[in-house]
KOLZA-267304 format. One record per residue (C-alpha): x, y, z. Coordinates in steps of 0.001 Angstrom, whole numbers, padded with zeros to 6 digits, always signed. Layout:
residues N
XYZ/...
This chain:
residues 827
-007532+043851+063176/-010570+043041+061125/-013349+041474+063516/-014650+038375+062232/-018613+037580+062434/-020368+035330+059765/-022507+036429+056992/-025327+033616+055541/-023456+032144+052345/-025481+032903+048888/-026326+030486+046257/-027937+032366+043918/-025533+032586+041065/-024916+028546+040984/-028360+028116+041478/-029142+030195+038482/-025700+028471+036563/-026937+024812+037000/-030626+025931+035517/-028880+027352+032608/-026752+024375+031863/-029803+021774+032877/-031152+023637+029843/-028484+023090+027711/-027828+019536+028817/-031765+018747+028038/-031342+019879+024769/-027849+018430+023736/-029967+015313+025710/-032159+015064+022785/-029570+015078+019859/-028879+011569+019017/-025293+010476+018812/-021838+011227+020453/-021086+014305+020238/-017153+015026+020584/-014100+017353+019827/-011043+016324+018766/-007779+017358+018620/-004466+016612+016984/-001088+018336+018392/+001754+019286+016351/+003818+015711+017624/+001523+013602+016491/-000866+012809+019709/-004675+012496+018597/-007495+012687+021582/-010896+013425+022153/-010946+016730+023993/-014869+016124+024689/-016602+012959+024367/-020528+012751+025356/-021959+009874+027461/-023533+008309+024562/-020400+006576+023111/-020862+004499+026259/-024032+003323+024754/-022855+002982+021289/-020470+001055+022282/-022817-001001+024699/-021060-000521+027741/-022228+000041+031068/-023457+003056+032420/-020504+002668+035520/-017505+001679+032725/-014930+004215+032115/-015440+006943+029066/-013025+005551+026138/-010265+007687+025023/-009432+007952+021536/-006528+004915+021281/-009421+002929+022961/-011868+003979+020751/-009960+002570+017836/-009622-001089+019541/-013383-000848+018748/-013162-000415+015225/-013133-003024+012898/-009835-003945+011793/-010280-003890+008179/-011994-000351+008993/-009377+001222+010723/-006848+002201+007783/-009440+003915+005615/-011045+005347+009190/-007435+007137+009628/-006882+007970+006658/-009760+009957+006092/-008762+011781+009475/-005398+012336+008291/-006946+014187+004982/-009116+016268+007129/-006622+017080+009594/-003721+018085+006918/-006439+020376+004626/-008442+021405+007857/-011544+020542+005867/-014722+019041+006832/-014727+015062+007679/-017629+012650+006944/-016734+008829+007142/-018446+005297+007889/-017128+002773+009385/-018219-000038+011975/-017240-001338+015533/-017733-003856+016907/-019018-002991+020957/-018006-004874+024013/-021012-007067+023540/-020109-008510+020008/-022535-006107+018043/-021605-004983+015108/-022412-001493+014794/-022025+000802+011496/-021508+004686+012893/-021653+007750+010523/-019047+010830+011797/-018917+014076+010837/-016851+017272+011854/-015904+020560+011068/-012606+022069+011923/-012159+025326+014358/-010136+028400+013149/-006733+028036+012699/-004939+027846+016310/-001346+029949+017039/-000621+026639+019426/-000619+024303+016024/-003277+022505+017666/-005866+021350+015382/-009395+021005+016451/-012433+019501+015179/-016256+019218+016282/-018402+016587+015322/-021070+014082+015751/-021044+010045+016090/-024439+008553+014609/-025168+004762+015093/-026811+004407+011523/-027727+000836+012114/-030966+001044+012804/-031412+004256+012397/-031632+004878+016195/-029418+008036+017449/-028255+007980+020911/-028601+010829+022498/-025565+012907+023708/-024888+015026+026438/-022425+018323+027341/-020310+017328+030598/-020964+020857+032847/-020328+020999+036515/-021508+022593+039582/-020027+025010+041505/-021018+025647+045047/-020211+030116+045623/-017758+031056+048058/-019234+034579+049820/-017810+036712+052430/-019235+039451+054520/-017440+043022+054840/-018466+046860+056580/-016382+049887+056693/-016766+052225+059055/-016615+055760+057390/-015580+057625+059562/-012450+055548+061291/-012079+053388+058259/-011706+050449+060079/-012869+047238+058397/-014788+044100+059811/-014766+040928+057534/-015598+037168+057670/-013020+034965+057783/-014078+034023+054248/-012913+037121+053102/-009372+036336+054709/-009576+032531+052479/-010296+034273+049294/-007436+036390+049435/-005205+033483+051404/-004362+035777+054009/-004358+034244+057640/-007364+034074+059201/-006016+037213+062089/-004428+038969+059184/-004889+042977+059754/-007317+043879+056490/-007386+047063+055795/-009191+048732+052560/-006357+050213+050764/-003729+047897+050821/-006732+045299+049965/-006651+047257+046136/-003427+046115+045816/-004811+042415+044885/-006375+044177+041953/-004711+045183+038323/-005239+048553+037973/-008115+049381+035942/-010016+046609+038027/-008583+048662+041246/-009761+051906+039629/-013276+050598+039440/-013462+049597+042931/-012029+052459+044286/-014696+054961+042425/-017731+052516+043066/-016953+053132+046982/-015925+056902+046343/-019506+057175+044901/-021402+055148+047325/-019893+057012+050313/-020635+060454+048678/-024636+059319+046835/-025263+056185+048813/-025411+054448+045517/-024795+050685+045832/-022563+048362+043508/-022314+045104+041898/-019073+044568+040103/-017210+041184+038984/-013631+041881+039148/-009757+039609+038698/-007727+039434+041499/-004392+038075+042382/-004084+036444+045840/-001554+036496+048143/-000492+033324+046695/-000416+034240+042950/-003385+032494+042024/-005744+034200+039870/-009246+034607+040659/-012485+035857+039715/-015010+037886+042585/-017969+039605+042625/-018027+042617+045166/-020886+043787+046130/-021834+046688+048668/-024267+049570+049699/-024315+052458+052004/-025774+053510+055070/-027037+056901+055377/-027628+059247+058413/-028437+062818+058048/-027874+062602+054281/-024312+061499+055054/-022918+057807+054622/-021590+056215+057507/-020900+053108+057121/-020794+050828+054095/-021448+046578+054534/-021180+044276+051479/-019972+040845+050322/-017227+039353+048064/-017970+036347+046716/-015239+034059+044945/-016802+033375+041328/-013783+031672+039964/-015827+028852+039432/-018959+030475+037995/-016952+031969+035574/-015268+028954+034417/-018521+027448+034384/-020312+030562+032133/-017081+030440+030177/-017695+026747+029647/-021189+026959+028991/-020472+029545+026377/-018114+026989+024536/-020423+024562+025021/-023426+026532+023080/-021064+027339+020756/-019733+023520+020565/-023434+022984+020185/-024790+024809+017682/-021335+024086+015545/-022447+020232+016271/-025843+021325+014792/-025046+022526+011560/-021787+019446+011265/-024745+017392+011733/-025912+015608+008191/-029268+015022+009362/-031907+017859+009234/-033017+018940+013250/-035431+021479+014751/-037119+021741+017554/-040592+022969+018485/-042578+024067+021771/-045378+022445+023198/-047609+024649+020667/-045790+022934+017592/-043664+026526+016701/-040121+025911+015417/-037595+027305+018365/-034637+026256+016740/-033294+024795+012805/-029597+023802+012150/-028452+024728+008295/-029135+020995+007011/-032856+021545+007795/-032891+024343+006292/-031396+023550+003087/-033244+020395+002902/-036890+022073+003036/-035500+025125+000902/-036726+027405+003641/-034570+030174+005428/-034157+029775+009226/-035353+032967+009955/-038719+031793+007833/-039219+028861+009880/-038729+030161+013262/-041824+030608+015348/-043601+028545+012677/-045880+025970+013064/-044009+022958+011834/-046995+021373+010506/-047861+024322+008205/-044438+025011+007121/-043176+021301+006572/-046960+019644+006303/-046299+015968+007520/-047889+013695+005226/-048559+009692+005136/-046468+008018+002696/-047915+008391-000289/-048063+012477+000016/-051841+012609+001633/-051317+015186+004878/-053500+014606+007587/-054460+016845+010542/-052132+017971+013067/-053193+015949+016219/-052332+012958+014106/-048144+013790+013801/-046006+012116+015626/-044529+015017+017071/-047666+016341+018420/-048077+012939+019547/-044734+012815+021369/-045796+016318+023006/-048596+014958+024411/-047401+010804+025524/-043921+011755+026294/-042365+009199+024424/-040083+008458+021454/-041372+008301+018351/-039598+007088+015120/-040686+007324+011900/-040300+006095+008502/-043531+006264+006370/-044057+010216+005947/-042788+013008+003386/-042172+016615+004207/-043246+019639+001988/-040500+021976+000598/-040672+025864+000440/-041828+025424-003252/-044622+022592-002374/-042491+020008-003630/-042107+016691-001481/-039683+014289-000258/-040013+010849+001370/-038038+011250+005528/-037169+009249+007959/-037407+010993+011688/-036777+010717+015286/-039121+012834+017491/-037626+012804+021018/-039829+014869+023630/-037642+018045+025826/-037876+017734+029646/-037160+020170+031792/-037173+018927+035689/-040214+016369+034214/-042129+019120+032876/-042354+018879+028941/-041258+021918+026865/-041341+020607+023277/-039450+018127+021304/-036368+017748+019317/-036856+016372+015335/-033838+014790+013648/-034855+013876+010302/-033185+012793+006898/-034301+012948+003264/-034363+009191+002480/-035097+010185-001230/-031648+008428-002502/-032369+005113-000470/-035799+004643-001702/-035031+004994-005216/-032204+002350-004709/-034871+000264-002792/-037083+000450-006089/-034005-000213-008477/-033237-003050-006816/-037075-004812-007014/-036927-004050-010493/-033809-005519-011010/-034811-008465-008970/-038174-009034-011661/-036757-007546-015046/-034336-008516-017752/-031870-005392-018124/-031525-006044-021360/-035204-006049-022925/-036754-004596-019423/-039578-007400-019694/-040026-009723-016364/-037352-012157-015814/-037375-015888-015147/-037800-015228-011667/-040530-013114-011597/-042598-015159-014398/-041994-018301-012763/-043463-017136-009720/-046756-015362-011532/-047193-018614-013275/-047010-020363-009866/-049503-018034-008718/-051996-019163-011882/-051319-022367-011116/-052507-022244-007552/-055672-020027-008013/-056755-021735-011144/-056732-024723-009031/-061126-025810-009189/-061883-022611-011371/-063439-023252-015006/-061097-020645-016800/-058130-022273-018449/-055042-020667-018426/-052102-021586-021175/-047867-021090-021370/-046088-020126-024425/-042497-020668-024752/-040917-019314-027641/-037517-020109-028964/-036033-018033-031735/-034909-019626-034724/-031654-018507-036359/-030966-016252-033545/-027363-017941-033438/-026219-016961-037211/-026705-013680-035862/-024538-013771-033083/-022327-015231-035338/-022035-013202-038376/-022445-010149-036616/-021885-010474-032558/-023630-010760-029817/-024222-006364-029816/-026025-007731-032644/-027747-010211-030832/-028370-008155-027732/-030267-005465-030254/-032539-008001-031900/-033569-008715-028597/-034426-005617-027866/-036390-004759-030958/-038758-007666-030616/-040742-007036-027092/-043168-004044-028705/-043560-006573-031355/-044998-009256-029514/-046473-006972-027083/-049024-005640-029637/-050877-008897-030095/-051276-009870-025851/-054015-008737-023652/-053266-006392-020842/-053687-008991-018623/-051081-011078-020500/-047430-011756-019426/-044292-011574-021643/-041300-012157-020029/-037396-012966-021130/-036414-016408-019629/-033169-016272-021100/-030610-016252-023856/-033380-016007-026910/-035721-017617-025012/-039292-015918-024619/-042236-017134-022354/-045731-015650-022392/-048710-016700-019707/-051657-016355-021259/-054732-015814-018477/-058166-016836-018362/-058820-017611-022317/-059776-020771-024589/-057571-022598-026648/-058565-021384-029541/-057508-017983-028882/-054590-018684-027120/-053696-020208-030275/-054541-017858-032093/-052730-015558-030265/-049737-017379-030531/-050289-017320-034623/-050587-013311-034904/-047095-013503-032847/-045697-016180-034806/-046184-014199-037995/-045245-011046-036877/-041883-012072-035840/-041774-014524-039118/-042307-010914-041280/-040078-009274-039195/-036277-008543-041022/-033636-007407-038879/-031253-005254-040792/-027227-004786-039063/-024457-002672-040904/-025089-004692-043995/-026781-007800-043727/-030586-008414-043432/-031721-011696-041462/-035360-013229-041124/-035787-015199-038218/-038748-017230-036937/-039449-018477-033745/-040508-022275-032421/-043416-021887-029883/-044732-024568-027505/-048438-024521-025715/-049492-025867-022675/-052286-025652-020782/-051876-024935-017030/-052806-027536-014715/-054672-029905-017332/-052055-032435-016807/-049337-030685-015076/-050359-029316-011280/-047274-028036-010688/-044491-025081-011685/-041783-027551-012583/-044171-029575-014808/-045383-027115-016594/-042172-025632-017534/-040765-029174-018292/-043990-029288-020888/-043947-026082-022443/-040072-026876-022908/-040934-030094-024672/-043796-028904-026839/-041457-026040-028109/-038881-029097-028846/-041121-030852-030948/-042079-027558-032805/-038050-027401-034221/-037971-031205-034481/-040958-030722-036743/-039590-028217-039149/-039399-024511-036400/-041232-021446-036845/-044454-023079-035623/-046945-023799-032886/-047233-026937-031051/-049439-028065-028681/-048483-030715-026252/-049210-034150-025685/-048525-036202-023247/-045880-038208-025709/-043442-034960-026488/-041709-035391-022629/-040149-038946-023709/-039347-037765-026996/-037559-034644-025748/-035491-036730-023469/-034678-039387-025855/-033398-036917-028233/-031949-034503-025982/-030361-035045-022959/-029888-038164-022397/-027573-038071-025612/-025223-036177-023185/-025468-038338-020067/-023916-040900-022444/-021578-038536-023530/-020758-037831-020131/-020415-041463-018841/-017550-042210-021489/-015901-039191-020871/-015473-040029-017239/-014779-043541-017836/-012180-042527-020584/-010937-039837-018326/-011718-037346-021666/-012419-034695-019411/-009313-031719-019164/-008691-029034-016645/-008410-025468-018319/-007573-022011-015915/-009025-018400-016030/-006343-016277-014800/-008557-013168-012107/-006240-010508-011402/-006393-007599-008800/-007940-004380-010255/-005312-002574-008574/-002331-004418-008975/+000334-004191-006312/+003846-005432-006579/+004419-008926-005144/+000801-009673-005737/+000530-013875-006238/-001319-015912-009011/-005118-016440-008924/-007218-018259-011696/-010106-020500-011680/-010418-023589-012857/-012794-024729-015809/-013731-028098-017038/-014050-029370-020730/-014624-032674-022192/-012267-033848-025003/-014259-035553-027914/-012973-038387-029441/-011822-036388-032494/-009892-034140-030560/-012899-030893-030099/-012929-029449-026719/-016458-028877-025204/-017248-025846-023156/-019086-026455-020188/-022302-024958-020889/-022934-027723-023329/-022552-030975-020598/-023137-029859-017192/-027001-028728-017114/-027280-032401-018278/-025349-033438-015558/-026372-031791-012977/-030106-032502-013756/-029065-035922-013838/-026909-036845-010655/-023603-036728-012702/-022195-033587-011508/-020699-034785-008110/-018799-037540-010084/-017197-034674-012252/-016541-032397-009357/-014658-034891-007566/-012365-035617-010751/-011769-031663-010540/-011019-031829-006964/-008735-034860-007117/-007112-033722-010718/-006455-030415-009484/-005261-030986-006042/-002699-033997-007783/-001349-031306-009953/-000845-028865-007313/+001077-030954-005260/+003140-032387-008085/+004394-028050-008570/+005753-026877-005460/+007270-023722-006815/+004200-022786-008164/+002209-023499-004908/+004659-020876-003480/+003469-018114-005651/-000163-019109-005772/-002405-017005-003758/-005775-018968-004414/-007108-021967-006855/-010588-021674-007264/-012660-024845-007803/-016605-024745-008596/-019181-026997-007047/-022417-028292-007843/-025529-027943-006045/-025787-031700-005858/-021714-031545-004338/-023117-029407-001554/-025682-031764-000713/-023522-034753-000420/-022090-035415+002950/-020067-037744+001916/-017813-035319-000334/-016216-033652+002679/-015048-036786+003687/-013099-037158+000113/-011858-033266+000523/-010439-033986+003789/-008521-037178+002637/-007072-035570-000400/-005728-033042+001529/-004101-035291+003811/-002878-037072+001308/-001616-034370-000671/+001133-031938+000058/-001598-029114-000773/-001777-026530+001431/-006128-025949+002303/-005879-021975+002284/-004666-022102-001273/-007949-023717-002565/-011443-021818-003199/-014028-023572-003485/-016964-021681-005498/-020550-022397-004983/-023417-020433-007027/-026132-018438-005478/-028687-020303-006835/-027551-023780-005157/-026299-022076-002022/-029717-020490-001374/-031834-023962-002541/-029676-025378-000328/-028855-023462+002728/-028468-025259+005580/-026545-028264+003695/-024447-025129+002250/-023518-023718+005934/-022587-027121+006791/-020104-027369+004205/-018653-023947+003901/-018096-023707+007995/-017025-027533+007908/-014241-026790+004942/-013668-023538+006673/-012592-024795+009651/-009583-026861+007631/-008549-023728+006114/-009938-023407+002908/-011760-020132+001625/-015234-019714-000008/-017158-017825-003228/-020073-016796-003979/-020665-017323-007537/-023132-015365-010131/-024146-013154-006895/-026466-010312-008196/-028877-012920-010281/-031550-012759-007275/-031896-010084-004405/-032952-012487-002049/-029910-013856-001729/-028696-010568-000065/-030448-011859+003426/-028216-015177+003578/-024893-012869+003334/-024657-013082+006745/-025713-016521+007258/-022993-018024+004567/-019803-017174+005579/-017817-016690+002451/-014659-015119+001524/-015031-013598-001798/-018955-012460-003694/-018393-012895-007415/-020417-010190-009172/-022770-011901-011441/-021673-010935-015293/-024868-010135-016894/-024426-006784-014200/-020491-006267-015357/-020275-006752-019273/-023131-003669-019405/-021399-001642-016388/-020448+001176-018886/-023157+001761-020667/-026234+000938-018132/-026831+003086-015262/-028574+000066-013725/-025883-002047-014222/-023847+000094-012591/-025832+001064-009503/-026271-002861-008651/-022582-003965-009188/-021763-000711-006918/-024153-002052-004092/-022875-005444-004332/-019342-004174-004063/-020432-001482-001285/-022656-004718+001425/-019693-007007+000181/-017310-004681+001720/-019340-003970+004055/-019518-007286+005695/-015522-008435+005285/-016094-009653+001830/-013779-009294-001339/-015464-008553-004958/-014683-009850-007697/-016729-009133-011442/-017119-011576-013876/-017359-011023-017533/-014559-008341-018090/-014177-007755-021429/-012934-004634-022286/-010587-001556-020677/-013770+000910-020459/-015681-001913-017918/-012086-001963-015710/-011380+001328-015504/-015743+001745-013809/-014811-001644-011653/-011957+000428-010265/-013969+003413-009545/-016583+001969-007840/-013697-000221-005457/-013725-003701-007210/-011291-005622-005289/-010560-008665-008540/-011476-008756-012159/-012298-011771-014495/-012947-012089-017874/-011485-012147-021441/-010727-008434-021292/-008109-009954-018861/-007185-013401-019652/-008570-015649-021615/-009009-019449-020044/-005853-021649-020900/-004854-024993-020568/-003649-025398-016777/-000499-027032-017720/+000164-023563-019456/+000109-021680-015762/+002747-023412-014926/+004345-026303-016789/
């Protein structure tokens, strides 16, 4: 019977286990993101394997709640995300290829969050389990949660042995007994104890002791054993001999149960593996450096982005290899990074001015996260995570320029020469200069549109900017206000010259002959001058005066100058528009005006899909010609008259709905436009609401359609009436979107159902890059915010076929219906 006496347990090997994986965990600490693996079995049955702490945090719950499975994961996930979310799964899951996908959720506290994932699939399984590892980023904000690597510790088990040589008996600790579950008083003996072993793991004992008791050399062996029970287990024995006379006498040693160290090496070898696959199924470029600034570690993005091998970077300093630089590309000295400056404060540091230098000295623009390494609160280096923001910059830039430039001619816009001339008019406010406005008006321009169409038009327009541009001053401005409408600002000058500037212009465009296919046209232009803040101290003054002295230059014969006075406002409105606001009157009190329909279809049609169509507006002249729109309602809306017509529209419309029941059936959505001056009026959802209730017209058929312009101008009358209308059902557009980028930052505020792409972007989709990268934007934060597309100005199958391959959701224009009479959709 084995005598039991007990032996001080040893912690050594879990001591030297948890510093390993407190290692580990501070690195996988400093990687931003969730890091997960997930894996789909052969019924069916999807789960996250491994999920790191950080979805908790991405998903703004508490540090106490419960880790999310997978099925609880997707309650998080936008609904209109999900399907595409799955899909893409289901793709990487049935080709066992790589998956990148965006997507948002929406986290328990009502925070809409946009996460990037990426994974990359594990060999090919014999259980038909597939497995994938990958990383969650929260690209909001750019800010990366960090994620952490579950490990565990495990506290050793150790028993206490000797062996007397000579009688072979055996003394042990009752731990020995519990690792083998024997009884504590069972009778141990050595050679039955082999039994426990396999056989080669037997053999090895059995020698180690053989050679101890004939050298007296000692042995450290980690060894499988069976218990007594069947369970399988991992031990470490460990013995030595005592020596008299050159003879060994006794031998003494422990066994120690390492079941759980193993498990936990084992796991901790997964885990670095799981962690540097993470790493290089991580998008973003990361590295790490010591506290001297030397690269320690690169995943493959990093590499690839810098053009550098790992091995070349390794032991590098980071800020000779990838030279940090401010913004514009000038480097500055080491102690000025914000790495080296995260080494030394032990804080965060995020950062989105710099550029990095590539292996062949070439630069790119990054954004980074420099998060500082601690081991037990002692720093050790720093983890970068950093992406090439090259792509997002140059969209930045495209999208100012498109904001201040005509795509067509590629001088300034309205826009941006309004607000230069607004900035004249303010700093030339008590200065002596004089400052002047030129706006030009081509005469003619319409016979060529005309006789030879509007790619005609569109080229004249093009050919005349380095015309013009050759008589201006560099400080000058020559900007496209619209159709073939020109303005220049002319800075700082007399009036003599900027008359006479406006002459040399005059006749070069008066010699100029445009030649198409076979026709030759001269055309001449009508120019009006003004000077800026003689009479007029304000931007809508001045334009109204410039506009008027370019009227009296065609009233007095075109292709001319003309310089204002005070007399040309009256005459332009006597002779202009209040002709229509007449017009306008006795088509309202005639009822003259008719309801026409512009069918909008979905790009990708689906069967059972319902009718949509806008509806358009035309007066009927007393002889029986039907005037477009473009002709009456600028009048009308710059003189109070457009609310009156958009409640006949409303009340016309809504009548003939009602009076078609079958039709309503099939109808999917009636869009109606509305003024800026509708918006304003509180009173007209007072008159929406009692048609409705008066009217067997269900609200969720009806669209109402506001433009940008008057949306944005007015804003908080606009929110009042899209949530108030909202609220009884019916839906909201966005009309012309795209004509100013500022109206991006009142998506969120407006809360519409539909952006309509503005059609100055869509009709020159296939043949301008431009074009094209706006409209896909549009589409792409549309989408991105709940929001259905739909492009304007389709005209032709090559514009269609580039709406659907960007992800248009609806298409409108006369390359898909042309606009009818509405009793033709439906007698």
């Amino acid at each position: 019977m084995g005598k039991v006496r007990p032996i001080a347990d040893g912690r050594s090997a879990a001591q030297t286990l948890r510093e390993s994986e407190e290692r580990l965990q501070n690195i996988t600490d400093a990687i931003p993101g969730v890091v997960y693996r997930f894996l789909q079995y052969e019924d069916g049955r999807q789960i996250f394997e491994f999920i790191s702490r950080g979805m908790l945090e991405l998903l703004d719950l508490g540090p106490s709640d419960k880790q999310v499975s997978f099925e609880e994961f997707l309650g998080y996930v936008i609904p209109d995300d999900e399907a595409a979310l799955m899909k893409s799964i289901a793709v990487a899951t049935s080709g066992r290829s790589s998956w990148s996908h965006q997507f948002r959720v929406r986290t328990a506290t009502g925070k809409v969050k946009w996460i990037r994932g990426g994974a990359t699939p594990e060999p090919a399984r014999n259980d038909g389990i597939i497995a994938f590892n990958g990383l969650l980023l929260d690209i909001t904000q750019q800010i990366e949660t960090e994620a952490l690597l579950e490990s565990t510790s495990r506290i050793a088990k150790i028993g206490g042995w000797e062996l007397d040589v000579a009688s072979g008996d055996v003394s042990v600790t009752e731990q020995i007994a519990a690792i083998y579950e024997l009884p504590p008083d069972a009778d141990f003996r050595m050679e039955p104890s082999f039994s426990f072993f396999e056989s080669r793991a037997a053999q090895k004992l059995r020698d180690a002791i053989a050679r101890a008791t004939d050298t007296g050399k000692p042995w450290a062996l980690e060894l499988p054993l069976t218990t007594a029970k069947g369970n399988h287990l991992w031990v470490r024995s460990v013995g030595h001999a005592e020596r008299v006379g050159g003879k060994t006498v006794r031998l003494a040693g422990t066994f120690q149960d390492i079941t759980e160290v193993k498990e936990a090496e084992d796991a901790l070898s997964r885990a670095t593996r799981l962690n540097e696959q993470i790493l290089e199924a991580a998008g973003e470029g990361i590295y790490g450096v010591d506290m001297e600034g030397r690269i320690t570690f690169v995943n493959e993005a990093a590499a690839k982005m810098t053009g550098w091998q790992r091995s070349e970077l390794i032991g590098q300093r980071q800020h000779e290899v990838l030279d940090h630089s401010a913004a514009d590309g000038t480097p500055y000295a080491p102690e000025n990074c914000r790495t080296c400056i995260a080494l030394s404060d032990g804080k965060v540091h995020r950062v989105s001015d710099e550029v990095f230098r590539r292996k062949d000295n070439t630069r790119f623009p990054v954004d980074y996260v420099s998060t500082p390494l601690h081991e037990n609160e002692a720093l050790l280096g720093a983890v970068v995570v950093f992406k090439d923001v090259t792509e997002a910059r140059e969209m930045t830039a495209t999208l100012s320029y498109q904001a201040t430039h005509d795509s067509l001619t590629g001088l300034i816009n309205r826009r941006e020469f309004e607000r230069r001339l607004d900035r004249v008019i303010n700093t030339a406010k008590g200065q002596r200069t004089k400052n002047f406005v030129a706006y030009l008006d081509l005469d003619q321009f319409k016979i060529v549109n005309d006789t030879c169409g509007h790619v005609a038009g569109d080229e004249l327009l093009r050919r005349l900017p380095p015309l013009l541009t050759q008589h201006l001053r560099e400080r000058d401005t020559l900007a496209r206000l619209g159709g073939d409408e020109f303005g220049i600002l002319i800075e700082h000058c007399s009036l003599d010259q900027g008359h006479e500037i406006m002459r040399r212009v005059l006749d070069t465009i008066s010699n100029f002959s445009f030649v198409w296919e076979t026709y030759r046209f001269q055309i001449g232009v009508s120019i009006g001058l003004v000077e800026v803040g003689a009479t007029a101290t304000n931007l809508t003054d001045v334009l109204k005066r410039a506009d008027a002295a370019c009227y009296m230059a065609k009233e007095s014969g075109r292709n001319r100058i003309h310089i204002y006075d005070e007399k040309d406002i009256d005459l332009t409105i006597r002779h202009g528009e209040m002709q229509w606001v007449s017009k306008i009157e006795r088509a309202l009190n005639e009822d003259r005006f008719t309801l026409y329909a512009q069918i909008i279809k979905p790009i990708r049609e689906r069967k059972g899909d319902k009718i949509n169509y806008e509806i358009l507006v035309r007066i009927v002249d007393p002889d029986g010609t039907i005037i477009a729109p473009d002709r009456f309602l600028p009048a009308a809306e710059r003189y109070g008259l457009a609310g009156r017509i958009d409640r006949w529209v409303i009340d016309k419309t809504l009548n003939w709905i009602a009076q078609r029941p079958a039709h309503q059936a099939v109808l999917e959505t009636c869009a109606i436009n509305l003024s800026g001056h509708s918006i304003a009026d509180s009173s007209l959802l007072d008159f929406v609401r009692q048609r409705f209730a008066a009217l067997a017209v269900s609200p969720e058929k009806i669209r109402f359609e506001i433009t940008e312009t008057a949306a944005i101008a007015n804003i908080e009358y606009a929110t009042k009436f899209i949530d108030t209308l909202r609220d009884l059902g019916c839906q909201f557009a966005l009309d012309d979107f795209g004509s100013g980028l500022s109206s991006f930052a009142y998506l969120k505020t407006l809360n519409v159902d539909v952006i309509k792409i503005d059609g100055a972007f869509v009709k020159e989709l296939a043949s301008d890059v431009i074009s094209e990268t706006i409209v896909r934007s549009i589409n792409d934060i549309a989408h991105a915010l709940g929001r259905s597309t739909v492009a304007e100005f389709v005209e032709d199958d090559a514009i269609l076929e580039r709406l659907r391959e960007i992800g248009v959701d609806y298409a409108q224009g006369y390359g898909i219906a042309r606009p009818q009479p509405l009793d033709e959709i439906a007698p």
